[in-house]
Backbone as a chain_set.jsonl record, in Angstrom:
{"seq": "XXXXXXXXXXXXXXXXXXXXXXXXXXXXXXXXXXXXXXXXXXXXXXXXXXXXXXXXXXXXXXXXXXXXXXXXXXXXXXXXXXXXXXX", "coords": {"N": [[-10.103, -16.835, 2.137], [-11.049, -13.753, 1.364], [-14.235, -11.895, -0.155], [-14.887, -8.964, -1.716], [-17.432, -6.252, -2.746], [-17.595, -3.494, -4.287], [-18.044, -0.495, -6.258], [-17.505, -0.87, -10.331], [-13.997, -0.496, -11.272], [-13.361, 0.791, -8.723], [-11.24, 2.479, -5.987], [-9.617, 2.007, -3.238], [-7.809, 3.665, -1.151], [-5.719, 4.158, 1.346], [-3.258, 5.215, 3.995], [-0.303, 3.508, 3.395], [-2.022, 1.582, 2.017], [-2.991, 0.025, -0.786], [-6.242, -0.842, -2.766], [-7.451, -1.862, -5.486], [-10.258, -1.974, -7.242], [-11.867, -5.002, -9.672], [-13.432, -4.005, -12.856], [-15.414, -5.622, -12.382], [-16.161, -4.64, -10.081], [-15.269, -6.083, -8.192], [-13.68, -7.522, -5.503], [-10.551, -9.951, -4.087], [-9.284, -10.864, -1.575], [-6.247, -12.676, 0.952], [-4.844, -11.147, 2.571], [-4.426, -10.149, 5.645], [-4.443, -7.635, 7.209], [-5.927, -6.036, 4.934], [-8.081, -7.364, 4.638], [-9.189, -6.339, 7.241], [-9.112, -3.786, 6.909], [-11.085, -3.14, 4.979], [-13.422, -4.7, 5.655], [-14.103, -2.321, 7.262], [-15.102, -0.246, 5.879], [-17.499, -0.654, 5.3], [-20.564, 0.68, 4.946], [-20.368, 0.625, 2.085], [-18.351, -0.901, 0.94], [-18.563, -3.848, 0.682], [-18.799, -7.379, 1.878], [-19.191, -10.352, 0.365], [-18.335, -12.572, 0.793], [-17.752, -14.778, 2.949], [-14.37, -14.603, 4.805], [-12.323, -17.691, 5.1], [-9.89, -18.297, 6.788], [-8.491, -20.142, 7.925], [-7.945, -22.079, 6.157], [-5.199, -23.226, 4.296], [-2.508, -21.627, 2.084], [-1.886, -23.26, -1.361], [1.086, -23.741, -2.638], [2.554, -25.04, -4.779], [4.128, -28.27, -5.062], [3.378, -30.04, -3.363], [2.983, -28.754, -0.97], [2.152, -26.049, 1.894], [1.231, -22.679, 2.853], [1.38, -21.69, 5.813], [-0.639, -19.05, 7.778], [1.548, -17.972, 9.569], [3.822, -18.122, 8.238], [5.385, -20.233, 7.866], [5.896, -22.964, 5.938], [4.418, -26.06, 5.11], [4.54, -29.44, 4.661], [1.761, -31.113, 2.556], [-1.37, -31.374, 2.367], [-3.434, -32.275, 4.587], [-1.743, -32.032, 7.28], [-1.493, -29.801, 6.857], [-3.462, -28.278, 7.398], [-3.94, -29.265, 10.025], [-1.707, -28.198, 11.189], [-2.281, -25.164, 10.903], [-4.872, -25.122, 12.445], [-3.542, -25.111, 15.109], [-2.541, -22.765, 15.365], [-4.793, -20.832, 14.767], [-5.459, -21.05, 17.302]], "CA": [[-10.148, -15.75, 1.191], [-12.483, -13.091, 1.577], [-14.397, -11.599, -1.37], [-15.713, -7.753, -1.825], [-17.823, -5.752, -3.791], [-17.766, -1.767, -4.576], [-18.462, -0.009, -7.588], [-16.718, -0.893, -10.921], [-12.935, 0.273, -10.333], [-12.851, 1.28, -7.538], [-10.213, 2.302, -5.55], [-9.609, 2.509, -1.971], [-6.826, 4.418, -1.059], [-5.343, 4.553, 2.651], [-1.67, 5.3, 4.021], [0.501, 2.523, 3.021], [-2.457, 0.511, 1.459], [-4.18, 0.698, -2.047], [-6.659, -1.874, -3.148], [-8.167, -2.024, -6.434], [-11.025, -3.187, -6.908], [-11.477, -5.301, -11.047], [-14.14, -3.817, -13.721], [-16.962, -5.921, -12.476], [-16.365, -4.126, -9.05], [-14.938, -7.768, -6.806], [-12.061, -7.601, -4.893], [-10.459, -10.926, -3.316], [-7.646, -10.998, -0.784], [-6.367, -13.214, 1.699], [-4.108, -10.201, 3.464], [-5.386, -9.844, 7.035], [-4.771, -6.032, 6.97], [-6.478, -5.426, 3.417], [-9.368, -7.485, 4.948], [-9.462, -5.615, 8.136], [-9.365, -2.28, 6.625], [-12.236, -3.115, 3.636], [-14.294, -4.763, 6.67], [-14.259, -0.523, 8.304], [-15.445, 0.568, 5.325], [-18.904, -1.084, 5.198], [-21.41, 0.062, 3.831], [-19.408, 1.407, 0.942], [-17.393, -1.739, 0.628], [-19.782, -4.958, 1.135], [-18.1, -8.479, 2.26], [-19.92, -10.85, 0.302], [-18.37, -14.132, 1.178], [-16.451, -14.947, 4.436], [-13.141, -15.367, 4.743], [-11.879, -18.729, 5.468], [-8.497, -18.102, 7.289], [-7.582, -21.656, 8.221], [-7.706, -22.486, 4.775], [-3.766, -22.555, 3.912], [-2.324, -21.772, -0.094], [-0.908, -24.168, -2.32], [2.211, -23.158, -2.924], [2.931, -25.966, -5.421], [5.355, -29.654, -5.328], [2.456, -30.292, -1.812], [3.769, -27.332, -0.039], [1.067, -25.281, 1.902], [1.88, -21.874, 3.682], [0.337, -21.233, 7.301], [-0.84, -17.667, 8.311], [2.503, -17.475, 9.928], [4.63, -17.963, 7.11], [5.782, -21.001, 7.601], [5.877, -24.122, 5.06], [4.497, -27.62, 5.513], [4.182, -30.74, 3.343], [0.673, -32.069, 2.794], [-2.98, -30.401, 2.955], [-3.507, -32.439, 5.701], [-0.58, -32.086, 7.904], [-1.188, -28.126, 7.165], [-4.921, -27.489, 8.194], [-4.027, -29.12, 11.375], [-1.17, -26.732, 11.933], [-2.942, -24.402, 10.733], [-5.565, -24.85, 13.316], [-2.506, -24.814, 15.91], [-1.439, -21.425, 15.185], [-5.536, -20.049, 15.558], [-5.944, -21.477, 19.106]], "C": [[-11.443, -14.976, 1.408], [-12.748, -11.983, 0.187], [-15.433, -10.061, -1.227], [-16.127, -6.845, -2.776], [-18.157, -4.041, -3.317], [-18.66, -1.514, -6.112], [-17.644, -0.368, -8.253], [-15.211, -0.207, -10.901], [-12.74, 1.16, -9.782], [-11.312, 1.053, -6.76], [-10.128, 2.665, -4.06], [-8.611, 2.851, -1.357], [-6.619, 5.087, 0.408], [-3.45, 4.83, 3.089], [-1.221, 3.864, 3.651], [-0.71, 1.144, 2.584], [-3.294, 0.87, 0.091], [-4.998, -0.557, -2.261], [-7.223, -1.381, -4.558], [-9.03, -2.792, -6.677], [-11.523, -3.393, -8.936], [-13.182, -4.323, -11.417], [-15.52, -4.24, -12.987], [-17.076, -4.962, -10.779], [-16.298, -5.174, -7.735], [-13.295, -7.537, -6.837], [-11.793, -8.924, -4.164], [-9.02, -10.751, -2.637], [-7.473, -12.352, 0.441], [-5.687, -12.464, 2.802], [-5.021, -9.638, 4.449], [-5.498, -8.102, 7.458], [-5.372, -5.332, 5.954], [-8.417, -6.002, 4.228], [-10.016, -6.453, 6.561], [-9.813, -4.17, 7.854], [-10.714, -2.467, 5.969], [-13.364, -3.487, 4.781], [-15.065, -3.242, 7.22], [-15.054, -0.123, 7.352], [-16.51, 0.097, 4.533], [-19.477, 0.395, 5.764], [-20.882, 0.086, 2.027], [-18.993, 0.083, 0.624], [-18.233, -2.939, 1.136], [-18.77, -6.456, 1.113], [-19.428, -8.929, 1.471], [-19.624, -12.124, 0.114], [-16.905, -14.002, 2.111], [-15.508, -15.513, 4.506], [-13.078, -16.528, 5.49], [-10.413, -18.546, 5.475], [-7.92, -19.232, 7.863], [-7.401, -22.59, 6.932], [-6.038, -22.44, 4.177], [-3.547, -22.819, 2.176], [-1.796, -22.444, -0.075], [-0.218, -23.598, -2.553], [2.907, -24.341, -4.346], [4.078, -26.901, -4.778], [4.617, -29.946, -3.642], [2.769, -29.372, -0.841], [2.603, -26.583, 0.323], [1.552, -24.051, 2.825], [0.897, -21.294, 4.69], [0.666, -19.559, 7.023], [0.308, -17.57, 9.033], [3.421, -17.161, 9.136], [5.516, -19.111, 6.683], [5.201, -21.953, 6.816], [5.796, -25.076, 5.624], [4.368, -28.313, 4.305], [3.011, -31.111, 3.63], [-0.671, -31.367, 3.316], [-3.216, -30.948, 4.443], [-3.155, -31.911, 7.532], [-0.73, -30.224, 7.919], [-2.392, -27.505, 7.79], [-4.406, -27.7, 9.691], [-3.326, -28.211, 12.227], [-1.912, -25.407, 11.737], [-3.976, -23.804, 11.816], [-5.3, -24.518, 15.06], [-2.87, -23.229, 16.691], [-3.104, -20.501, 15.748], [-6.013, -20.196, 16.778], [-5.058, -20.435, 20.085]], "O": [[-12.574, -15.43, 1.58], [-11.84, -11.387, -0.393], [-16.549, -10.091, -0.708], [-15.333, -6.55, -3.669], [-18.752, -3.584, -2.342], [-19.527, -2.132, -6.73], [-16.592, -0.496, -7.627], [-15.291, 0.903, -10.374], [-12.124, 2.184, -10.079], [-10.536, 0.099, -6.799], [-10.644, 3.734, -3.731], [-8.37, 1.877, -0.645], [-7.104, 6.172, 0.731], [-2.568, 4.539, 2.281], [-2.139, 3.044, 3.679], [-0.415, -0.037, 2.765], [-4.078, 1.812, -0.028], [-4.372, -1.548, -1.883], [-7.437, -0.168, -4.548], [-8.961, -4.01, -6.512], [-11.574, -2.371, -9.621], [-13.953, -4.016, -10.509], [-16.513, -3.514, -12.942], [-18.215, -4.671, -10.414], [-16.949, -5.153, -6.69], [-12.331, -7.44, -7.597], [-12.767, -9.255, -3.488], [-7.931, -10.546, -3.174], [-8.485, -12.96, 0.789], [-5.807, -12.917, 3.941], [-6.014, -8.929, 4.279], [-6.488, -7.532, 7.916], [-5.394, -4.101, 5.99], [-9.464, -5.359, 4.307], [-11.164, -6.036, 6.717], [-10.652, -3.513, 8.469], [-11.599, -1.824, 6.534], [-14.255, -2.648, 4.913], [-16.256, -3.1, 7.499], [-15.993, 0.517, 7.826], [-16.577, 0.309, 3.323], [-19.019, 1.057, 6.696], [-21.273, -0.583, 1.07], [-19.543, -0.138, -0.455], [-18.579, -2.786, 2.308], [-17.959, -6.511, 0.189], [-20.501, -8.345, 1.621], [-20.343, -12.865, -0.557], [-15.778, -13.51, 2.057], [-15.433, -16.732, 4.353], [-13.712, -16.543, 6.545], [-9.735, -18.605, 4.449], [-6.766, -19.166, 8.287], [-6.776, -23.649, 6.867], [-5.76, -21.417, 3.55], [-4.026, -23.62, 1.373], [-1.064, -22.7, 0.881], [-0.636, -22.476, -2.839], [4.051, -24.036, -4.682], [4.908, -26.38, -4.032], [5.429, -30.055, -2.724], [2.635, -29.735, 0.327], [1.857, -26.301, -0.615], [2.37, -24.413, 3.671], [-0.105, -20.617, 4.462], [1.589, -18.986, 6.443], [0.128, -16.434, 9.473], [3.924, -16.039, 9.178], [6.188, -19.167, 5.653], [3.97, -21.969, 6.846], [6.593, -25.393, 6.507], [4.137, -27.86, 3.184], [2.817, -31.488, 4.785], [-0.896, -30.932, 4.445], [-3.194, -30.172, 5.398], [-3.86, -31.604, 8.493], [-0.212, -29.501, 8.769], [-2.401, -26.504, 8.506], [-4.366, -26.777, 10.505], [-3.662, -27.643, 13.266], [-2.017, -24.657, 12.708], [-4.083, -22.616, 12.119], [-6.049, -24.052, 15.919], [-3.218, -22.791, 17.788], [-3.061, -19.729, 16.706], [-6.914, -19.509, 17.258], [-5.175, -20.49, 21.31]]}, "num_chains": 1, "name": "protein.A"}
């Protein structure tokens, strides 16, 4: 998840992407095109904690979902694919 700070809502507004950013002015995503774009638009838009992209979500009932899209059982069992898929 990678975490960014603007001005209080802010909005950043590109073709087919909008972000909002909350009240205190922190945006969090884990979408690799939301972070790629907000990355461009330093200094304006400040990264202030680094994404961790081998990190996979809980999806709930042990279910974790890789950066591909696929579903595994078991944190374990998912970092390592996980670490698969960035090699």
């Amino acid at each position: 998840m990678a975490k960014y700070q603007a001005i209080p809502n802010y909005e950043y507004i590109r073709p087919g992407l909008l972000v909002q950013f909350r009240p205190d002015g922190m945006y969090e995503t884990r979408d690799e095109k939301e972070i790629a774009a907000l990355d461009s638009a330093a200094p304006f838009i400040k990264l202030v904690d680094t994404p961790n992209i081998a990190e996979p979500e809980h999806v709930g009932g042990g279910y974790y979902l890789l950066s591909n899209g696929e579903k595994v059982k078991g944190k374990e069992a998912a970092i390592e694919a996980e670490a698969k898929i960035k090699k």
